[in-house]
C-alpha positions in Angstrom: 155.1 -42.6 -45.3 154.4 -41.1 -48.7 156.5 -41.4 -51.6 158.9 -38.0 -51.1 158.7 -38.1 -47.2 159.4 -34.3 -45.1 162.0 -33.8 -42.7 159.6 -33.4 -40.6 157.5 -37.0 -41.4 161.7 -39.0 -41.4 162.3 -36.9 -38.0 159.0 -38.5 -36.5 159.7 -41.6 -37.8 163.1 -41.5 -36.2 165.1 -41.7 -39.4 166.2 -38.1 -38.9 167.6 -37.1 -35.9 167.8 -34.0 -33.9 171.6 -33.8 -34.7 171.0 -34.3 -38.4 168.6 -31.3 -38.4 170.6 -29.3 -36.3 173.5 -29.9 -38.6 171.4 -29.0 -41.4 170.6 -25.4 -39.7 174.3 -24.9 -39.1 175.3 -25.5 -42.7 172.7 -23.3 -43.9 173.4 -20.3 -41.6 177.3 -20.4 -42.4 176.3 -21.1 -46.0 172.9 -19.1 -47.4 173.7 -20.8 -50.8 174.1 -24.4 -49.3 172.5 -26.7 -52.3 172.0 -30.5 -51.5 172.7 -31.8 -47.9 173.4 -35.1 -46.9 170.6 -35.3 -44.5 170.8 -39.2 -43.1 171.3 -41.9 -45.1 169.6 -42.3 -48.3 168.2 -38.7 -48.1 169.6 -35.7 -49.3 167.7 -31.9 -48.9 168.4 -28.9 -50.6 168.4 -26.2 -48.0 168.5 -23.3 -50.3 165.5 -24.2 -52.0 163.5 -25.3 -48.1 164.5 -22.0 -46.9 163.5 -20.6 -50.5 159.8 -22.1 -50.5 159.0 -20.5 -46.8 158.9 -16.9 -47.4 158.8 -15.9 -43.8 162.3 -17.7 -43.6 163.6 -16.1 -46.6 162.8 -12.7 -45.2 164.3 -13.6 -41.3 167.1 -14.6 -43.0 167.5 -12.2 -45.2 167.5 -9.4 -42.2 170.5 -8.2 -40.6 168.1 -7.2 -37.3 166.8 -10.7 -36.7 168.8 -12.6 -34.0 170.5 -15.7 -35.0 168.4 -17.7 -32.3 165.3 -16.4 -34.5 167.0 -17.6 -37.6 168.1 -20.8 -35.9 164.4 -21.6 -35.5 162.7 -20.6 -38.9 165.2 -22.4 -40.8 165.0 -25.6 -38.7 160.8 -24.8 -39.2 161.7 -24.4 -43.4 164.0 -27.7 -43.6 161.4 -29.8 -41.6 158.9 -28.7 -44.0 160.7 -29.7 -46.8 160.7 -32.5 -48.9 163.4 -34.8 -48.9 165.2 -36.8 -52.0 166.2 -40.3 -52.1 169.6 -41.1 -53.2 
């Protein structure tokens, strides 16, 4: 695993799990300026800037016609994209 891992390279590796990322999606859809998440232990994301750095998310998001199942999925696809930091 590289030295700033994914979400997506900790969720294969089984140190993220499916409820961690889904919790990360929830806190990001009730909260579009969420900043650093606790994502497991010893990693922390921040979603605004995951969700930021995919601009097919941003502009999903950003639309009041998308559903929220569609906006469920590009923002789980944005944070396991993302690097993670270690704390």
């Amino acid at each position: 695993m590289s030295e700033s891992p994914t979400v997506g390279e900790l969720f294969k590796a089984d140190t993220v799990t499916d409820d961690q990322l889904s919790a990360a999606v929830e806190v990001y859809l009730t909260d579009l300026y969420a900043d650093t998440f606790p994502l497991t232990d010893g990693y922390v994301i921040d979603l605004d800037a995951a969700v930021a750095a995919h601009p097919w998310a941003s502009l999903v998001v950003a639309n009041e016609e998308s559903s929220l199942s569609l906006k469920r999925g590009i923002v789980r696809m944005a944070i396991m994209l993302a690097p993670v930091r270690k704390v």
